[in-house]
C-alpha positions, 0 to 999 in steps of 0.5 A, spaced: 555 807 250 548 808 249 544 815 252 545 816 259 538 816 263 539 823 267 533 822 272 535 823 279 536 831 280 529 833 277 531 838 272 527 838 267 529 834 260 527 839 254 532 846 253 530 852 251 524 852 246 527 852 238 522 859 236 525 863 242 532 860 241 534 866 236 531 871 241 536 869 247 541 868 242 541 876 240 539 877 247 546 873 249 550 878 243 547 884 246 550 882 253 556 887 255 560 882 260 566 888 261 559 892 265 557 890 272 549 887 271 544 893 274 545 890 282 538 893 283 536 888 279 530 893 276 527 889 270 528 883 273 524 884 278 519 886 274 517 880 269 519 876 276 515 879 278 509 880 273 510 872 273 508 870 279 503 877 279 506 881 285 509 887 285 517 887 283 517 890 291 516 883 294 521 880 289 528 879 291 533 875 286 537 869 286 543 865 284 538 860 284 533 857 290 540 856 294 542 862 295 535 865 297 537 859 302 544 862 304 540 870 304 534 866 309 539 863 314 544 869 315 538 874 316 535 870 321 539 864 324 544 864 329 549 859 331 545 854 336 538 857 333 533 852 331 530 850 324 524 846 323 522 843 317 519 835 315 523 829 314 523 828 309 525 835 306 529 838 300 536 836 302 540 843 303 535 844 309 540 840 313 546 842 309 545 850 311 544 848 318 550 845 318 554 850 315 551 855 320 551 851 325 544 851 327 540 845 329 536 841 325 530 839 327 525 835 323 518 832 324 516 825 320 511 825 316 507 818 316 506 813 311 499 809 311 503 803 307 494 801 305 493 807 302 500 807 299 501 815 301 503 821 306 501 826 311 503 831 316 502 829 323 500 836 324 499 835 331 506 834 331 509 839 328 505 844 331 507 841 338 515 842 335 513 849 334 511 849 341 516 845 344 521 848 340 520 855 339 525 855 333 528 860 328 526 858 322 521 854 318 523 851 312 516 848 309 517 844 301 511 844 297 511 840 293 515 836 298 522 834 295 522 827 295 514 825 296 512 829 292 506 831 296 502 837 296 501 840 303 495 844 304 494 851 306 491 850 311 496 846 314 501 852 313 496 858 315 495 855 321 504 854 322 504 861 320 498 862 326 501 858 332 510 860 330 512 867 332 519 866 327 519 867 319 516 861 315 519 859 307 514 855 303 520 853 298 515 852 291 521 850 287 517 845 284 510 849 284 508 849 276 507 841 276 503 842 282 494 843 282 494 848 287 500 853 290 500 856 296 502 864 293 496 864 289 491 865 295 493 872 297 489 875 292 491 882 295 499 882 292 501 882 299 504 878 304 504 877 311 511 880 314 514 872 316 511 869 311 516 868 304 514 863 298 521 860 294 520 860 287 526 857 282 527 858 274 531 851 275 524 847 274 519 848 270 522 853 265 528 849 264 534 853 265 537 850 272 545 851 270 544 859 269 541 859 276 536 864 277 530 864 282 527 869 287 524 870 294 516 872 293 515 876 301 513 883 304 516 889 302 520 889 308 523 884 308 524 885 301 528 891 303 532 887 307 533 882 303 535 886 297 540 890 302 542 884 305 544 880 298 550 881 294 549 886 289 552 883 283 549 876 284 546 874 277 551 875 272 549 878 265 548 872 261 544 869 266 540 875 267 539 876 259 536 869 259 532 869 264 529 876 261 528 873 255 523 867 257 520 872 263 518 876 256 516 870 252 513 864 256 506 863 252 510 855 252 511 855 259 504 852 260 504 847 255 510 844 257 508 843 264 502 840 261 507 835 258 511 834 263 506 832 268 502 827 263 508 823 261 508 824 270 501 820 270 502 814 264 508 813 267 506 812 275 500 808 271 504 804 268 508 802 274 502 800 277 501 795 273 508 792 275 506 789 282 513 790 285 513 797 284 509 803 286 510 810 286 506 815 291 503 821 288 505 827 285 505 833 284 512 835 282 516 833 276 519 827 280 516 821 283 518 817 290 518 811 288 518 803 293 521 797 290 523 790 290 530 791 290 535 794 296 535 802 294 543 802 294 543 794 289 536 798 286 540 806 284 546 801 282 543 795 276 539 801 274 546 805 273 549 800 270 544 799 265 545 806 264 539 810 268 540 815 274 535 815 279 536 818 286 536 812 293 532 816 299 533 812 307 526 816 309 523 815 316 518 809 313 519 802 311 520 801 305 527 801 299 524 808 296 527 811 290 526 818 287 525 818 279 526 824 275 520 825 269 523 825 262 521 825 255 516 819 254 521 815 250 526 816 256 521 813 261 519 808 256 526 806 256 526 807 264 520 802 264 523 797 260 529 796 264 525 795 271 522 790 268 527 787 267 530 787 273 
């Protein structure tokens, strides 16, 4: 059987650089797996947070973005309490509400099918934060699956018109022209805004789950009291550590990642039956001439994963993952083909 097209979780399709590979493996070597990880975390923070070029105080780590979710919803969600976000949002929103047996509440975005792009009905999502006074805000940016980047200023004045703790998950922010963190040049956060970022994506290590929440110190405090104090193991830990101290390849790849993003959505619109909205992710949503569930089962027969999105527009939408340019290649061939 010929090489399966992994396109439909949006990890990233390159591993760990060949010239670092000798450093993360004596980084490895030199792991004790019979001690307990520091469960202050002390180092980690700090390259985390020389990354994202905030204090290691403001850094709380992860089991990857999920469990940053887990410590968001047991801090500030109760049973019955409310969670906003936008439809459509990252899946695990929904799922967290349900395992804490909050409401989920969403506001669709609008698709303008002439433009062939979506927006935010800002006006009501702000009527929801009115209306429905809810617990927690939960805002996607890039949005997972539309691949829009919102603005700051739609997310400044969620933050001005809410009185409740506001997540602007970057998970996919590397990919993306602008991120929201950036603005605060003061290194300091506002005490109810938190921004998610993740080591999953852009840096290529999704099955070690490392990411962390950037916030105030105080929440920060909280949070780190909060978490379970042995979260990362070892091994996680120490190649994390290694790509933190080493990330000069970090931007080439992502310059990489988003070009094969841009020839590829090129490419498809030169095919008149199907069409990918813009992106700021490493993925694209994507509308075609097929029904989603025939559309993700040809293309799995013929050996490519794709993700089937049911959305709050028309439309027989699937998200495809970036890979390498041959992957995409081989993808475009197969679609069209059918």
């Amino acid at each position: 059987m010929s090489h399966i097209l992994r396109l439909d979780k949006n990890e990233c399709p390159y591993s760990i650089p060949s010239y670092i590979k000798d450093d993360v493996d004596r980084a490895l070597l030199s792991v004790e797996p019979n001690r307990y990880p520091d469960p202050s975390y002390g180092e980690l923070r700090q390259v985390l947070g020389d990354y994202v070029d905030f204090p290691a105080s403001s850094i709380v780590p992860g089991n990857g973005g999920d469990e940053i979710l887990w410590m968001i919803f047991a801090a500030w969600v109760k049973p019955g309490d409310t969670v906003l976000t936008l439809n459509p949002s990252f899946s695990q929103y929904e799922h967290m509400c349900k395992v804490f047996k909050a409401r989920s509440l969403s506001v669709p975005m609008v698709f303008d099918e002439t433009a062939f792009k979506v927006s935010v009905d800002e006006a009501a999502f702000m009527g929801a934060i009115k209306k429905a006074s809810p617990s927690l805000i939960l805002l996607d940016s890039p949005n997972n699956p539309s691949g829009m980047l919102l603005s700051d200023d739609f997310i400044d004045s969620v933050v001005q018109n809410s009185s409740c703790p506001v997540i602007v998950d970057e998970a996919y922010g590397e990919f993306a022209s602008r991120r929201y963190l950036d603005r605060f040049t003061t290194k300091t956060l506002p005490e109810r805004v938190s921004v998610l970022k993740t080591m999953s994506k852009a840096w290529g290590i999704a099955g070690l789950r490392v990411g962390c929440l950037v916030t105030s110190e105080k929440v920060s405090r909280f949070l780190n009291d909060l978490r379970s104090p042995f979260n990362i193991n070892v091994y996680s830990e120490a190649v994390a550590l290694t790509l933190l101290k080493n990330r000069s390849w970090l931007e080439e790849r992502i310059k990489t990642i988003v070009s094969t993003r841009e020839k590829f959505r090129e490419s498809l619109a030169e095919m008149s039956r199907w069409k990918a909205l813009p992106s700021d992710g490493n993925f694209l949503l994507v509308d075609g001439p097929i029904p989603g569930e025939k559309s993700v089962s040809m293309l799995r027969d013929r050996h490519a994963d794709v993700k089937r999105f049911n959305l709050p527009w028309e439309g027989e939408w699937v998200r495809i993952t970036v890979g390498t340019d041959d992957e995409m290649n081989r993808l475009l061939s197969i679609m069209e083909k059918l």
